[in-house]
N, C-alpha and C positions, 0 to 999 in steps of 0.2 A: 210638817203635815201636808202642805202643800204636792214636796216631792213625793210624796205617796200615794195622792189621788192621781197623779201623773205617771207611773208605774202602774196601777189599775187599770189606768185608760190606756199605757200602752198593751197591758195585755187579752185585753179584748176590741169588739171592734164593737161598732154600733148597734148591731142585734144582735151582740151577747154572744157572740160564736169567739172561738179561740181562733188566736191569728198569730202570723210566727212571733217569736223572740225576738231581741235584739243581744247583740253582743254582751251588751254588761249585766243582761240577765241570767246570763248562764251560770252553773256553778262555776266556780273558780278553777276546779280540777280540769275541765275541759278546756280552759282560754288554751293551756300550752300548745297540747295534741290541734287546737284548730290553728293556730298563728305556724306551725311546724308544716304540718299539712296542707293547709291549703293557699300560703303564703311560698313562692318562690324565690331563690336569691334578689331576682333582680327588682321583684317586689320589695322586699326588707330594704333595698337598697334605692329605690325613689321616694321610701316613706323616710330614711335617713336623711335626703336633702330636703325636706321641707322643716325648713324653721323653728314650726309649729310644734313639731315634736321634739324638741331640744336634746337631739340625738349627736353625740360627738364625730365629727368626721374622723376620728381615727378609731371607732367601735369598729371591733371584727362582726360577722354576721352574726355568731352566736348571741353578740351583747345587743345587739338590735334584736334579735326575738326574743332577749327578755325583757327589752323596754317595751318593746308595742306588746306583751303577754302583760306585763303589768297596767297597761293603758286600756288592753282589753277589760278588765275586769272595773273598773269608773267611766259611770256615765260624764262625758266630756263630748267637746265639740270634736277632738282629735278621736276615740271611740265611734262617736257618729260618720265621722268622714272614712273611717276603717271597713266599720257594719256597712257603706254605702257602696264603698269600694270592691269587697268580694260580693254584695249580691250582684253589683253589675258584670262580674266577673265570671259568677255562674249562675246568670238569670236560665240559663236552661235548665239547668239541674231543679233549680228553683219551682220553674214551671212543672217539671216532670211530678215534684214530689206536692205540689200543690194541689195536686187531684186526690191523693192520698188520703183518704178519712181514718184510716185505723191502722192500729199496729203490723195487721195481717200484711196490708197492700205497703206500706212500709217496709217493711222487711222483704217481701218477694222485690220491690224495686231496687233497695240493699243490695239482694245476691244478686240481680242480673247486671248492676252498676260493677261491681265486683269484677264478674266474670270478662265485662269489656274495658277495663281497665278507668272507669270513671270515679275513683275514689274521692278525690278530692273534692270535688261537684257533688256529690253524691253524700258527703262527710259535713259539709257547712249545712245543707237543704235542712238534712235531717237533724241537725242540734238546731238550729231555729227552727224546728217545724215546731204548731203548736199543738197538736196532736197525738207528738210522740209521748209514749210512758216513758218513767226513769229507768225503769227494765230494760225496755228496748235501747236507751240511749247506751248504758251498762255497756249491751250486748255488741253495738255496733263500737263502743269507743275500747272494746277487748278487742274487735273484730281486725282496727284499725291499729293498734297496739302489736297484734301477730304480724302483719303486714311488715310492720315497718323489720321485723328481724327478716323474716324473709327479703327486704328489700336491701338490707346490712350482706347476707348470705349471696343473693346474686353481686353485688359489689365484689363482694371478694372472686369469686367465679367469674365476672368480667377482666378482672387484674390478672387470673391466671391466664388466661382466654391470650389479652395484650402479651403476656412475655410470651406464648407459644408462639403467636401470630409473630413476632421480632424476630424469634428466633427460627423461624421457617423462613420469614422474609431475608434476612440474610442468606442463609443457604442457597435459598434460590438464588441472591444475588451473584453467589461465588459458582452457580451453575449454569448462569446466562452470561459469566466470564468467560466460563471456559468454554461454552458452545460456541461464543465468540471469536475465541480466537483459534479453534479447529475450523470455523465457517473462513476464516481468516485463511488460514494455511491450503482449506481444499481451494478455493479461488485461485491463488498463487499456483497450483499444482493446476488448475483448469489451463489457466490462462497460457504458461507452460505447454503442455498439451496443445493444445490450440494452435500455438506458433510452429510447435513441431508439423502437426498434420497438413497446415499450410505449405510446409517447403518439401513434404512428400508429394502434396498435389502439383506444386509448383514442376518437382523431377517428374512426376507421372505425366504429366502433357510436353513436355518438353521430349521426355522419348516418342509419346506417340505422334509429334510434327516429324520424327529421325525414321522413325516406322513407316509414315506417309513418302517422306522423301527415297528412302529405301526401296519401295514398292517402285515410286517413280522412276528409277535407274534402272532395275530390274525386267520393265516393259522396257524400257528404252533398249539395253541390251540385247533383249527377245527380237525386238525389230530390226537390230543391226546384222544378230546373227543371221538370221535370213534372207540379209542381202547381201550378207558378204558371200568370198568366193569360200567352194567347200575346202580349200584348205586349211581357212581359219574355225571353221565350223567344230572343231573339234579344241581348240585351243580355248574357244567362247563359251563350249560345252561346261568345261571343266572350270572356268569362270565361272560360269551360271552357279555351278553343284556348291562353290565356294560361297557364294555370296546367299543362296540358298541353306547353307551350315548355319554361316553366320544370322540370315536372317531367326532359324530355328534359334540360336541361343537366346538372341534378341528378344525374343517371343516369349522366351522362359522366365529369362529374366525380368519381361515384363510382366508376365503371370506372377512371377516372384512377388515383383512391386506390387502390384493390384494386391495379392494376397495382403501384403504387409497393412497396407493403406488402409484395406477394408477393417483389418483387425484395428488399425488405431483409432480409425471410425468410430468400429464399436467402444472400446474402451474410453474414446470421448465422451458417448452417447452416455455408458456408465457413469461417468465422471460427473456427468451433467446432472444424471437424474441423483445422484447421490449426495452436488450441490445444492437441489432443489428440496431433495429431503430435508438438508440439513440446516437448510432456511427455513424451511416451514414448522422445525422445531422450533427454533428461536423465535421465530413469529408466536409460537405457541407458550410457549413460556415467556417472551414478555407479555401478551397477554394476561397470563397470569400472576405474574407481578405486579400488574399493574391495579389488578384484581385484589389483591391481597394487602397492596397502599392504599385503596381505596376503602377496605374494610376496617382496613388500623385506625386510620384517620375516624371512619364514622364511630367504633370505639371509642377513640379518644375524646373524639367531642363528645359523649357520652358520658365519660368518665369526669368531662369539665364540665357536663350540666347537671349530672347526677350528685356528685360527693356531695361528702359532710364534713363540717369543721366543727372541729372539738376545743374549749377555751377551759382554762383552769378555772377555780374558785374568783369568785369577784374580791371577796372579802379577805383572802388570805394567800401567802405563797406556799412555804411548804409544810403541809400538814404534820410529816413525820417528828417535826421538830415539836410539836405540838404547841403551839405556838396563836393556833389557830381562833381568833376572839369569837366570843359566840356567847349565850342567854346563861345565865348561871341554874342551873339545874335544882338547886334548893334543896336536895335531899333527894331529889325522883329516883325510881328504881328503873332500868332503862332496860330491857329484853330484845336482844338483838337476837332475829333469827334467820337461820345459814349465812353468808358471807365466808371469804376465805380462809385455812383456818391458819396458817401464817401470818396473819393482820389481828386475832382478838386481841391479841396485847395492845395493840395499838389502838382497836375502838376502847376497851378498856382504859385505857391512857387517856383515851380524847375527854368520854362519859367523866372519869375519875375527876380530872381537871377543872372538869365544870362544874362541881360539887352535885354529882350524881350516884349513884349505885349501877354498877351494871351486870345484868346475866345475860346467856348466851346458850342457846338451844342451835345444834346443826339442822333443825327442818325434819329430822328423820331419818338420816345417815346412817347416824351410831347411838345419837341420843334416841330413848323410848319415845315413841308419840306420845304416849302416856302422861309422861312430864310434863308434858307442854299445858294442860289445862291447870297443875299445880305451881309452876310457874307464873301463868298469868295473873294469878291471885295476887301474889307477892310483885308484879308490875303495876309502873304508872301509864307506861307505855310503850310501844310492842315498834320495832322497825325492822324494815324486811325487803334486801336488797333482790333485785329482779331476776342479777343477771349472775348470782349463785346460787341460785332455789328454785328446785322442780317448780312448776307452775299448777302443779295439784298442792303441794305443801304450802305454797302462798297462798294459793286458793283456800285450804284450809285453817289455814292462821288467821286472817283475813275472818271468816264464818265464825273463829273462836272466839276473836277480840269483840266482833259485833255480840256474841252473847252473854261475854264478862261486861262488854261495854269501857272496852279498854281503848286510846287511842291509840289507831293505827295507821303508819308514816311507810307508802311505798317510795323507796330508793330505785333510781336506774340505775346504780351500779355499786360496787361491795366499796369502793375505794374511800379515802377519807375525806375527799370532799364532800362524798352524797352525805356522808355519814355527818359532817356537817352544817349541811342544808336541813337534815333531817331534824336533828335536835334543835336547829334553830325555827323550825315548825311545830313544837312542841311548847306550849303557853307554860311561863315560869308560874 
């Protein structure tokens, strides 16, 4: 008795006004979806090492969200210290939604949390608000329910993302090789070059000091001839004419040389700029390599903060063997709708086993919709995996059983574990 006026008094405040929830108030159905949501790994994993919660250090994360999902739903000191720990966690969120008087302004704060990616802050406010209708809770714990596939769906689309992103990274890698070692071979080939036009300039000025000195002999000659006597005047003549041929070849050949020089000039200057191209390609592409390790990387730490870990059945290993211990069914008639259709033997099997009756409606497939209200007569209770059923046929199964007043057990998935969690939520 006691603990009930304590419950009273936690749900309202001093003058009667409703004030939020506390964790172990909530329905049950809700603890999962909030411990999933707005608990992260490393959360599950500091609440693991405290004591208090007598949590195995060898529990994978999975088994730790369903010890603290079960702690959620008992008022306890370990519950208290949880409910104390995300309001501090998302005292913003808190505040936003504590101006909130009615479902209206609840729901527009909803979708604009939504839109800015504040789900989790935005997911705790609203199941302890006290304000909220069951309606609106419904609405927002579907809302949060859709989410999470879309969030399964980008998971996979960042995994294709990573092996594209590897395998372009390679490529590039095997094309920052091989710019390498062409950057490799034109330097060789520069450097080459270089040495040669060196020993052309070397011979280029080496003739023209031969040029210089040539000229020099040539006045000298001039000088002499005109002081010799004019006998020799005509002997020095025909010197001069000689040494003037020779000078002309000389000339030519030095033309020659210039010509040559000037072209290796150029062809240097090509060499050059076509070395400088081909650096500043590879400058460009490692740039972008490096670009591209730096995008992997923030994927991958993405992908290390994002994923999900999947644990089999607590209570059994492999179901196929049917093997699986669970509530003895007592005669119940068990209506299992959609799931795959290669496994009815096998829910079959599990139901049969546990002294059960089982039927089996595909949702709408191929069975009549029809049937489905005649069958539910002849059930005790109705089970209905997520994640092989349209979500209008759930949704209407779901409407049906509420108006036979049948129990109805939603499954995350067709496989024979849910199918055994299922029946073991069903009261013998």
């Amino acid at each position: 008795m006691k603990g009930d006026i304590e419950l009273v008094e936690e749900s309202k405040s001093c003058n009667g006004r409703s004030v939020r929830k506390k964790l172990w108030q909530l329905e049950q159905r809700y603890h999962c979806s909030l411990i999933g949501i707005c608990l992260s790994r490393n959360d599950l994993r500091s609440f693991s090492q405290r004591k208090s919660y007598g949590i195995s250090s060898k529990a994978n994360d999975f088994e730790i969200h369903q010890h603290l999902t079960g702690i959620a739903s008992l008022r306890s000191t370990q519950s208290r210290v949880l409910h104390k720990m995300l309001d501090h966690k998302y005292s913003q969120a808190v505040r936003r939604y504590s101006s909130c008087s009615d479902d209206e302004a609840i729901r527009a704060q909803w979708e604009e949390d939504q839109r800015a990616g504040r789900v989790a802050g935005a997911y705790w406010a609203i199941m302890t608000s006290g304000v909220c209708s069951s309606r609106l809770l419904d609405r927002v714990y579907g809302d949060s329910h859709m989410i999470s596939f879309e969030t399964f769906s980008s998971q996979l689309q960042r995994n294709r993302k990573v092996q594209d992103l590897r395998s372009k990274l390679l490529k590039m890698k095997e094309q920052a090789a091989l710019k390498q070692r062409v950057f490799a071979d034109e330097s060789k080939l520069r450097e080459e070059i270089a040495v040669q036009l060196q020993l052309e300039r070397s011979e280029m000025e080496a003739l023209k000091r031969e040029m210089s000195d040539l000229a020099a002999v040539n006045s000298l000659l001039q000088k002499e001839i005109s002081q010799n006597v004019p006998q020799a005047l005509t002997k020095l003549r025909n010197e001069l004419e000689l040494l003037k041929s020779q000078n002309d070849d000389l000339k030519a050949e030095n033309a020659q040389i210039l010509g040559e020089c000037k072209g290796l000039e150029q062809q240097a200057d090509k060499s050059e700029k076509e070395a400088g191209d081909q650096l500043k390609n590879l400058k460009e592409l490692t740039l972008e390599n490096h670009s591209l390790k730096a995008e992997l990387a923030a994927i991958e730490a993405m992908l290390r903060s994002d994923g999900t870990a999947v644990s089999p059945c607590d209570d059994c290993g492999d179901f196929s063997a049917g093997q699986c211990i669970g509530p003895d069914l007592c005669g119940k008639t068990i209506l299992y709708v959609g799931g795959r259709h290669n496994m009815i033997c096998h829910y079959r099997e599990m139901v049969e086993n546990r002294g059960g009756n089982f039927l089996h409606h595909d949702g709408g497939r191929e069975n009549s919709r029809q049937l489905l209200p005649k069958m539910l007569n002849g059930a005790d209770a109705v089970l209905c995996p997520v994640d092989c059923i349209s979500h209008d046929a759930c949704s209407r199964v779901k409407k049906e059983c509420k108006k036979y007043q049948k129990k109805f057990v939603i499954m995350r998935s067709s496989g024979l574990s849910s199918l055994a969690r299922g029946l073991g939520m069903i009261q013998v």
